[in-house]
Phi, psi and omega in degrees: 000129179273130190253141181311336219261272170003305194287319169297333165292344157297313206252349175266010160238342169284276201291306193291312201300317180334285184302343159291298210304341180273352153085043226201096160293165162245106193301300201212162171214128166283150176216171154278167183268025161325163189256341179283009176248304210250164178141174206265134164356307181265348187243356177270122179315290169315293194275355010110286210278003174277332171305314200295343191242010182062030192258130191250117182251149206224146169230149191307152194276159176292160173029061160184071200304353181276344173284005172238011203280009210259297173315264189359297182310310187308338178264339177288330183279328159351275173303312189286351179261306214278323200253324228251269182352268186320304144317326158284324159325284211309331161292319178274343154295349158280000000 
């Protein structure tokens, strides 16, 4: 189960060190209306560490999934190139 406190930690030992090193603030973030995403400020881990970093967060509209959809496609090639490879190595090596 993904927990806020997971998610803020994901994105400060992952997703910002990328983005500095590429030399790219991070301005704003899409999130989904996850509950490990939304909440009120002072008692939620995520949004707590988005204020602190001055990261402005915008979320997907409720019951309409094409605002996310270009990411969704993007973790779907993702897997097909990346899991499905790795799975037939593994295969043919048997």
């Amino acid at each position: 189960m993904k927990t806020a406190i997971s998610a803020a930690d994901m994105l400060n030992d992952k997703v910002l060190p990328y983005f500095e090193s590429q030399g790219l603030p991070m301005l704003r973030i899409l999130t989904d209306r996850g509950s490990e995403y939304c909440g009120k400020v002072e008692n939620h881990d995520y949004e707590l560490y988005l204020a602190i970093n001055d990261i402005e967060h915008t979320k997907t509209k409720v019951k309409h999934p094409q605002t996310n959809g270009i990411c969704e496609r993007f973790h779907k090639t993702i897997l097909q190139e990346f899991y499905q490879v790795a799975f037939r190595r593994k295969f043919i090596r048997i």
